[in-house]
C-alpha positions in Angstrom: 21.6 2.0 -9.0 19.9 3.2 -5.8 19.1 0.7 -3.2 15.2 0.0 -2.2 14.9 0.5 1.4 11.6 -1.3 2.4 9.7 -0.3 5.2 6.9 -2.2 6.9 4.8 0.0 5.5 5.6 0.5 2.2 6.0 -3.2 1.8 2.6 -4.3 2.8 0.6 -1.9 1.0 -0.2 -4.1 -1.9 -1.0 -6.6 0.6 -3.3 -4.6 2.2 -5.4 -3.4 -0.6 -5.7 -7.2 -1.8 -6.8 -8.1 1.3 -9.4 -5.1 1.9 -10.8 -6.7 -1.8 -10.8 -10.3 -0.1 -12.1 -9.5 3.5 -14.9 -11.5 4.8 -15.9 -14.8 5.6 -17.6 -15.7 2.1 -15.9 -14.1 -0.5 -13.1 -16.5 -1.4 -15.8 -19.2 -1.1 -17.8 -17.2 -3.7 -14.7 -16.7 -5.8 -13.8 -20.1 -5.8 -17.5 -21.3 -7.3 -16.8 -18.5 -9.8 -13.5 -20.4 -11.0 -15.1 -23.6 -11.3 -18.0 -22.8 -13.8 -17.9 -19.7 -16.1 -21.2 -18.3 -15.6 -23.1 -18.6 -12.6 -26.7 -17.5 -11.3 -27.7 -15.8 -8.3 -29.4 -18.8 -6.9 -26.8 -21.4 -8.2 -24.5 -19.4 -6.2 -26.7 -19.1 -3.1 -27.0 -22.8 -3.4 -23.1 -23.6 -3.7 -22.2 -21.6 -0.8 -23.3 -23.3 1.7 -24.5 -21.5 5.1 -24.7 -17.9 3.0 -27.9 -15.9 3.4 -29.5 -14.4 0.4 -28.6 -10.5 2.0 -25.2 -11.6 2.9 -24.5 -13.3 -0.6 -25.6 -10.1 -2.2 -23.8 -7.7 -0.3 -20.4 -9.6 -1.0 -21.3 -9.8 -4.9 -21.9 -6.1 -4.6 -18.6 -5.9 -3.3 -17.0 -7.9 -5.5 -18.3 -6.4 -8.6 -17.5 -2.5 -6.8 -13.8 -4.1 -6.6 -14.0 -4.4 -10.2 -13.8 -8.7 -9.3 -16.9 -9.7 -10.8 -19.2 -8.4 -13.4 -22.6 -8.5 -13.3 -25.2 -9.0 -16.0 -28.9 -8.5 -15.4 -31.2 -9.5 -18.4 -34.4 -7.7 -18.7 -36.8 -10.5 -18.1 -39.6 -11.2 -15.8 -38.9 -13.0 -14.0 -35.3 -10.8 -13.4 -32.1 -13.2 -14.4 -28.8 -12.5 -13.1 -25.9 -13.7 -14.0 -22.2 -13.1 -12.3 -18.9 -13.7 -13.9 -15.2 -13.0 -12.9 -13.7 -9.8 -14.7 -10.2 -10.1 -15.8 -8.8 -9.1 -12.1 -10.8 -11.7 -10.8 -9.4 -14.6 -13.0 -6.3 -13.3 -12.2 -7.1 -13.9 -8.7 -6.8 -17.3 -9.5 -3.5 -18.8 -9.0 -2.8 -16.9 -5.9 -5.8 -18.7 -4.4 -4.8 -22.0 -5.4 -1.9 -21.6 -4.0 -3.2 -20.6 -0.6 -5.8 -23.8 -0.5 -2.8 -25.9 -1.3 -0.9 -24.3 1.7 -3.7 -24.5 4.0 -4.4 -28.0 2.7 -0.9 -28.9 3.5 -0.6 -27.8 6.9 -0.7 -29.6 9.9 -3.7 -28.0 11.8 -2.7 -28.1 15.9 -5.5 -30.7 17.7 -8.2 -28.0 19.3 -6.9 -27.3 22.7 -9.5 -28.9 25.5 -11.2 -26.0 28.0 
């Protein structure tokens, strides 16, 4: 059997990718509403994340859904409804952010440093 040889590079590249998908300061907060309630509405989520502008919400939806993260269902009604909705990637997205709130819950954050 040969031996894998991994180099900094070809190590990380997963890594990278996932983190191109996650980039940003909202998205995580986005996906995290997303886990805790099926289905969710434009305006439920622009209420739950708190701080979020309408244009910056709907550029990181965009992305989301163009990452193939969240789907996107738009009914035909008048007023227009919206609904948005992990895909299977994004559910699997799940236990490997869990796991990073518990770490960050769990660590001992240094007291701000004084200027």
């Amino acid at each position: 059997m040969k031996k894998q040889i991994f180099t900094p590079t070809c190590s990380t590249v997963e890594l990278e990718e996932a983190l191109k998908v996650l980039e940003g300061r909202w998205k995580i907060l986005i996906l995290f509403h997303l886990f805790s309630a099926p289905v969710l509405r434009f305006s439920e989520l622009l209420r739950a994340v708190s701080g979020i502008s309408q244009k910056m919400l709907i550029q990181q939806l965009r992305d989301l859904e163009k990452d193939g993260v969240v789907h996107r269902k738009v009914y035909p009604e008048v007023p227009p409804k919206v609904e948005y909705m992990l895909t299977k990637d994004g559910t699997a997205l799940r236990p490997a952010l869990k796991a990073l709130k518990a770490w960050a819950g769990s660590r001992k954050m240094p007291a701000p440093v004084k200027k």
